[in-house]
DSSP file (Angstrom, degrees, kcal/mol; ACC not computed):
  #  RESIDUE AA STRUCTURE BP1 BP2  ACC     N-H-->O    O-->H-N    N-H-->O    O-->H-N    TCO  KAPPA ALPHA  PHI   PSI    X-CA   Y-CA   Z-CA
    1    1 A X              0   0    0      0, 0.0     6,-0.0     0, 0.0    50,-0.0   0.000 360.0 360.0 360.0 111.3    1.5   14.9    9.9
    2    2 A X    >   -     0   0    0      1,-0.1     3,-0.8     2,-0.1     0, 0.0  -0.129 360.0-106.8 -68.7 160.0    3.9   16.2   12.5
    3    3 A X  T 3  S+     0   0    0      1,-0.2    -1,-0.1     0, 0.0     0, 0.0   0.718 119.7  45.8 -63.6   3.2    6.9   14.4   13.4
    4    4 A X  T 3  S+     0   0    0      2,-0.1    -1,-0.2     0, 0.0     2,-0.1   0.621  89.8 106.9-107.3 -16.0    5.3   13.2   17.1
    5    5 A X  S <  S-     0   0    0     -3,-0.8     0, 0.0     1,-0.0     0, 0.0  -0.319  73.6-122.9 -71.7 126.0    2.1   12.3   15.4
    6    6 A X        -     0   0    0     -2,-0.1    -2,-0.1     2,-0.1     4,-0.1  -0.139  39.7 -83.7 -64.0-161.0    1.4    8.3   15.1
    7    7 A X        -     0   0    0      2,-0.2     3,-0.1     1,-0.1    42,-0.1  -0.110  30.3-132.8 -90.7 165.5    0.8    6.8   12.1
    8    8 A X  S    S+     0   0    0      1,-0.1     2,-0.4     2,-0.1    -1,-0.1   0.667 102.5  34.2 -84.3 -29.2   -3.0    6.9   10.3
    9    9 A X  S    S-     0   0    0      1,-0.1    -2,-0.2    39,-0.1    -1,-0.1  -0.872 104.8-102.8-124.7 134.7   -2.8    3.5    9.6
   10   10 A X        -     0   0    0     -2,-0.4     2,-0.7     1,-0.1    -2,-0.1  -0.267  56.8 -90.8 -53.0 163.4   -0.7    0.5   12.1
   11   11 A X        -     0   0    0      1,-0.1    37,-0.2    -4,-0.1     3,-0.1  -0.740  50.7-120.3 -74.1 111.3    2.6   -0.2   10.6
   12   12 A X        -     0   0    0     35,-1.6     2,-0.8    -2,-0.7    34,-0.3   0.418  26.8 -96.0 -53.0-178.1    2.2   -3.3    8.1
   13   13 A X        -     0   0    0     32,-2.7    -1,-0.2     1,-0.1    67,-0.1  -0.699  63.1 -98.2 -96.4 139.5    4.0   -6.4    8.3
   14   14 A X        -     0   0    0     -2,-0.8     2,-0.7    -3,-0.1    67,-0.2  -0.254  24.9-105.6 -59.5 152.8    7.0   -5.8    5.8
   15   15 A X  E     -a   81   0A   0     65,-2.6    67,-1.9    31,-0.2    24,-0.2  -0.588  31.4-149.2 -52.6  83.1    7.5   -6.8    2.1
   16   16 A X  E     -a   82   0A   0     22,-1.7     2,-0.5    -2,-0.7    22,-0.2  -0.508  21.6-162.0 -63.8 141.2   10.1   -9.9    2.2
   17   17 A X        -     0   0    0     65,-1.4     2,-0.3    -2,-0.1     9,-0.1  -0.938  22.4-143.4-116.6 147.5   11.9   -9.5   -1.2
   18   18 A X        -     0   0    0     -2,-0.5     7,-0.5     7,-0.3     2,-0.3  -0.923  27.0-147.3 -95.1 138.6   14.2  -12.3   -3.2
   19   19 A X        -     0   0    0     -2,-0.3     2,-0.2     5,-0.1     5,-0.2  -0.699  11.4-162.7-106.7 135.6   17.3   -9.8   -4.8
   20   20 A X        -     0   0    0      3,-1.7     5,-0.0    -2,-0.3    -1,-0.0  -0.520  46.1 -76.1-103.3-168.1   18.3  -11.4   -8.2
   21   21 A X  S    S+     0   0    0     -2,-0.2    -2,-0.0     1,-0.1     3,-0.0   0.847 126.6  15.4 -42.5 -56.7   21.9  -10.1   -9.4
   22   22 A X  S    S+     0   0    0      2,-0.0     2,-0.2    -3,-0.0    -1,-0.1   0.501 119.5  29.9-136.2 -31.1   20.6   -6.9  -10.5
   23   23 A X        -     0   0    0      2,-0.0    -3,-1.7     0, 0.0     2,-0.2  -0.641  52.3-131.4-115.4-174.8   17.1   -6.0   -9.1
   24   24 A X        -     0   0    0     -2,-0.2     2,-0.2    -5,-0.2    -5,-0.1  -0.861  32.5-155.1-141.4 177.3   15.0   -6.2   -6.8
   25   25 A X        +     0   0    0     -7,-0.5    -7,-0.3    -2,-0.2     2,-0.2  -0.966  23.0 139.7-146.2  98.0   10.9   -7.2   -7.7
   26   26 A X        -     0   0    0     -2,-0.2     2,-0.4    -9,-0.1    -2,-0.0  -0.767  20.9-158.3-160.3 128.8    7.8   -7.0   -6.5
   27   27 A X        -     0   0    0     -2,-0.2     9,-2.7     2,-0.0     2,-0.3  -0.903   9.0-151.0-124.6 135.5    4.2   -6.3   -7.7
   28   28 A X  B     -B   35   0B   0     -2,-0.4     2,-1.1     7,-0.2     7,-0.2  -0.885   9.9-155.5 -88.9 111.9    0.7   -5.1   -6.2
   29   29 A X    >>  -     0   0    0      5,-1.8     4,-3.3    -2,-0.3     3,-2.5  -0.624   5.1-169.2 -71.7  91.8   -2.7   -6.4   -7.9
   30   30 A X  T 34 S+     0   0    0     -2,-1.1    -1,-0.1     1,-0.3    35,-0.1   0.797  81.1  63.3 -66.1 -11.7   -5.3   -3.6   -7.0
   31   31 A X  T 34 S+     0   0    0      1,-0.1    -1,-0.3     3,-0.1    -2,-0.0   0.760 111.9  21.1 -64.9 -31.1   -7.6   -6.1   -8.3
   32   32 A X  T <4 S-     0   0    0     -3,-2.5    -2,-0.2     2,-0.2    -1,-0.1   0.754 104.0-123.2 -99.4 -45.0   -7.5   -8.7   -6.5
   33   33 A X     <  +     0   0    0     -4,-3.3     9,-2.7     1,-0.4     2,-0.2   0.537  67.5 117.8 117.3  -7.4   -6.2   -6.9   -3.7
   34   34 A X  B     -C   41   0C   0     -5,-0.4    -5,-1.8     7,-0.3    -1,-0.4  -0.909  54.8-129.6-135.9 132.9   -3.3   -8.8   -3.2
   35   35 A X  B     -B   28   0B   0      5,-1.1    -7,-0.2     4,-0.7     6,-0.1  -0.634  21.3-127.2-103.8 160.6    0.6   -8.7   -3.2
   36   36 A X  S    S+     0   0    0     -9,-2.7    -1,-0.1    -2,-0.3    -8,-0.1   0.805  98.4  34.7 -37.1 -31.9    3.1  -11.0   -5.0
   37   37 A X  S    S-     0   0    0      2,-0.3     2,-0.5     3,-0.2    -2,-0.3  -0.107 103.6 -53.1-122.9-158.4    4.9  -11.5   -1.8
   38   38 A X  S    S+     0   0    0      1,-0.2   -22,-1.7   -22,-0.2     2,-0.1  -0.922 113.1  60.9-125.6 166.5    3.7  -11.7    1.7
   39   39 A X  S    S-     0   0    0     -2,-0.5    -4,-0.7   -24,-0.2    -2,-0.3   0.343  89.2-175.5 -59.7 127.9    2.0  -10.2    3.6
   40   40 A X        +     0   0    0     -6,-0.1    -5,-1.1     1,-0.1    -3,-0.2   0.862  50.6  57.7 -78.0 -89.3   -0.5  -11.2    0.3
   41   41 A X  B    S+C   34   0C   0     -7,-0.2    -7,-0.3     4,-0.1    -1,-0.1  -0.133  86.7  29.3 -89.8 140.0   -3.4   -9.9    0.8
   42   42 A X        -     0   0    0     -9,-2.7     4,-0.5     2,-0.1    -7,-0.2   0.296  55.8-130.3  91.4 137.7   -4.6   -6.3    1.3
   43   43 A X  S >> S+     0   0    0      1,-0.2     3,-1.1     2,-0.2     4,-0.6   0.999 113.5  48.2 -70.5 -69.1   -3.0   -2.9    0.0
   44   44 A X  G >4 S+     0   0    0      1,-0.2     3,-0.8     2,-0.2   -32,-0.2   0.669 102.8  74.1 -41.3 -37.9   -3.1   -1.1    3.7
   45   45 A X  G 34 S+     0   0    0      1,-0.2   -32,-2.7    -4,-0.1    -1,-0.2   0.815 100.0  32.7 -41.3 -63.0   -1.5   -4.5    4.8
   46   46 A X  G <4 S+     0   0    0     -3,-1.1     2,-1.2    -4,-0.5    34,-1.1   0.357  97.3 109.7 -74.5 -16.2    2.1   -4.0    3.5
   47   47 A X    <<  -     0   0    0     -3,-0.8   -35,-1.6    -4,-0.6    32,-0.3  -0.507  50.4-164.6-100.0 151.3    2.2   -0.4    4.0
   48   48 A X  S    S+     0   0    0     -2,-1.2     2,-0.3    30,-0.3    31,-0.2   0.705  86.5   6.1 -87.8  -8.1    4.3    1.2    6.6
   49   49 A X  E     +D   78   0D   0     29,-1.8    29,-1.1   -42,-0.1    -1,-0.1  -0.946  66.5 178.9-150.4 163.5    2.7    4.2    6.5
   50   50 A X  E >   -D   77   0D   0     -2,-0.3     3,-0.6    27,-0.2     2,-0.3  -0.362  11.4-178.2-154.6  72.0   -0.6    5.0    4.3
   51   51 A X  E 3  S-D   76   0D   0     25,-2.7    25,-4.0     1,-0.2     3,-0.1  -0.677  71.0 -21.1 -97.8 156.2   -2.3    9.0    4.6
   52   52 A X  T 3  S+     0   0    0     -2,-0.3     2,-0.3    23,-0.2    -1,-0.2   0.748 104.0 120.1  16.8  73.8   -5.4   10.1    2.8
   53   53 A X    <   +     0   0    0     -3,-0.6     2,-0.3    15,-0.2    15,-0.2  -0.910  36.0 167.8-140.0 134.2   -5.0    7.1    0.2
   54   54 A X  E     -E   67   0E   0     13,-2.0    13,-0.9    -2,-0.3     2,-0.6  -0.965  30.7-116.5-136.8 150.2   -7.9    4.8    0.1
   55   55 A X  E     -E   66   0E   0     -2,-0.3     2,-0.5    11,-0.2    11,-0.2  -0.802  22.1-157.3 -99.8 134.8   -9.0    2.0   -2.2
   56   56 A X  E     -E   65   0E   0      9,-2.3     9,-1.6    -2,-0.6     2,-0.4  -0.694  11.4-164.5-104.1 139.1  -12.1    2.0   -4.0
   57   57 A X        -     0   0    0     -2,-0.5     2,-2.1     7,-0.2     7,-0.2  -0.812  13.5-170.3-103.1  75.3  -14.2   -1.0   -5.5
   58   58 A X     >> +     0   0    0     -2,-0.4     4,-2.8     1,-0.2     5,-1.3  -0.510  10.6 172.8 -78.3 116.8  -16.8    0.5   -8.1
   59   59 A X  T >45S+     0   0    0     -2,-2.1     3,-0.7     3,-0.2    -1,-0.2   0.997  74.6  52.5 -70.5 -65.9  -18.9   -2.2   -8.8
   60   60 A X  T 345S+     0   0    0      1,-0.2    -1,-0.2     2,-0.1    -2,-0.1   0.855 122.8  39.1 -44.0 -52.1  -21.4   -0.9  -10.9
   61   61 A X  T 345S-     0   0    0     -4,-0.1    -1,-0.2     2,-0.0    -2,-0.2   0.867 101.8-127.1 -27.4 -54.5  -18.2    0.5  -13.1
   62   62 A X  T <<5 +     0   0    0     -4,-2.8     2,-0.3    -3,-0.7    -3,-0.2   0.981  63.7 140.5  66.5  59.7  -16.2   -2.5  -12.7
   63   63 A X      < -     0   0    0     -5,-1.3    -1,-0.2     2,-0.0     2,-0.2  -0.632  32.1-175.8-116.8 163.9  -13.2    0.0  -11.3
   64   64 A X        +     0   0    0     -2,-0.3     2,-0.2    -7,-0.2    -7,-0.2  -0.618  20.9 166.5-156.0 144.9  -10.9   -0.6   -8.7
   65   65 A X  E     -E   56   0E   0     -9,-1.6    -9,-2.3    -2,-0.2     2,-0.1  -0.989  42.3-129.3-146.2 135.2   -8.6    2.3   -7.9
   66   66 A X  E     +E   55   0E   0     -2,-0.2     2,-0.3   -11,-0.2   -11,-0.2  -0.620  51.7 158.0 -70.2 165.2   -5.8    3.9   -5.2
   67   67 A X  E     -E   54   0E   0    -13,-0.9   -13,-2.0    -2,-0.1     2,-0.3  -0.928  42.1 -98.9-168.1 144.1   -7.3    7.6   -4.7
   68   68 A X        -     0   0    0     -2,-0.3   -15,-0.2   -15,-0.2     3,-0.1  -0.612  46.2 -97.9 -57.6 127.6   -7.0   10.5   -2.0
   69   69 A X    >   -     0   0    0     -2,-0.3     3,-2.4     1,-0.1    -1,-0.1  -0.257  51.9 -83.9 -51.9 151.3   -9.7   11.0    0.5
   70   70 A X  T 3  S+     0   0    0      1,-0.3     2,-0.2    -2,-0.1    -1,-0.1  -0.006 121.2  19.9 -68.2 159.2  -12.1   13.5   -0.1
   71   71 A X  T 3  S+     0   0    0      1,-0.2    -1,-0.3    -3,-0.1     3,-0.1  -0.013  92.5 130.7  84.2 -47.4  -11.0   16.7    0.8
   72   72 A X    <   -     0   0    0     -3,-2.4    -1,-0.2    -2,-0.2     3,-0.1  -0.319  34.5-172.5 -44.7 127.6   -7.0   15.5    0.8
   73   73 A X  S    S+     0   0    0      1,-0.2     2,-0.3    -3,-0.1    -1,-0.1   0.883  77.4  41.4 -91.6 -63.5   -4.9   18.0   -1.1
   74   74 A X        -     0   0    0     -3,-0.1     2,-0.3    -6,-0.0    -1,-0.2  -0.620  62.1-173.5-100.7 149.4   -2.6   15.5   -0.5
   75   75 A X        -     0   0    0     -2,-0.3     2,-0.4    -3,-0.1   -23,-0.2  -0.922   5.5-177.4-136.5 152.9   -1.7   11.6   -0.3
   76   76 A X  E     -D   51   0D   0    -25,-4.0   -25,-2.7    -2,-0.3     2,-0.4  -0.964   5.3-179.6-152.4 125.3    1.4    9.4    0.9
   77   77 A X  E     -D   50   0D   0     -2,-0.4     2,-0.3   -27,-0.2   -27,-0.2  -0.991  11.4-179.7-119.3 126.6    2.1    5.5    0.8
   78   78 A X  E     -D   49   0D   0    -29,-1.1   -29,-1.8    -2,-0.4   -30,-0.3  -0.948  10.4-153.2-124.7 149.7    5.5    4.3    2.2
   79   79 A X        -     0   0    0     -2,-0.3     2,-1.1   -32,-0.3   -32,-0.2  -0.880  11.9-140.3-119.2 160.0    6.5    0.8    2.4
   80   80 A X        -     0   0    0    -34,-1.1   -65,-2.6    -2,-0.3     2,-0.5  -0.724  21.7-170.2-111.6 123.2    8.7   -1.0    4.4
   81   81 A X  E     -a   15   0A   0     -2,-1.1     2,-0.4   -67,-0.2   -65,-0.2  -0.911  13.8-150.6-103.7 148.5   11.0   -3.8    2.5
   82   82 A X  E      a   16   0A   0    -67,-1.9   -65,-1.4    -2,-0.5    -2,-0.0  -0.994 360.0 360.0-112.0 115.1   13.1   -6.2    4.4
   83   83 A X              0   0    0     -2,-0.4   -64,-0.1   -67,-0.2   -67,-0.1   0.233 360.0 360.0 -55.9 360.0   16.1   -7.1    2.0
């Protein structure tokens, strides 16, 4: 993705974080779909960028997974936190 190119995905609504003393916290359920914090629900939701990464439901498995899109040698998720 060249630097002029938009984004694949709109930019997501940022990750609000609470800082303790020493960390900071925050966890994705790829099951549900949903994160600890808000914006809650949906992975593509929170990210600020998201190429050739998709999530997959196999049902007939009983998977859920992140993965590259076919064909992607490569894949990149960035998120945007607001401290």
């Amino acid at each position: 993705m060249g630097s002029n190119a938009a984004p694949e995905t709109p930019l997501g609504a940022p990750i609000k974080l609470t800082q303790s003393a020493d960390h900071l916290e925050f966890s994705y359920n790829i099951v549900t779909d949903t994160y600890s914090q808000e914006p809650a629900k949906g992975f593509v939701s929170a990210t600020f960028e998201c190429e050739n990464i998709k999530r997959v439901e196999e049902n007939d498995w009983k998977f859920v997974y992140l993965c590259r899109k076919d064909g992607a040698k490569e894949g990149n998720v960035s998120l945007f936190l607001l401290l």
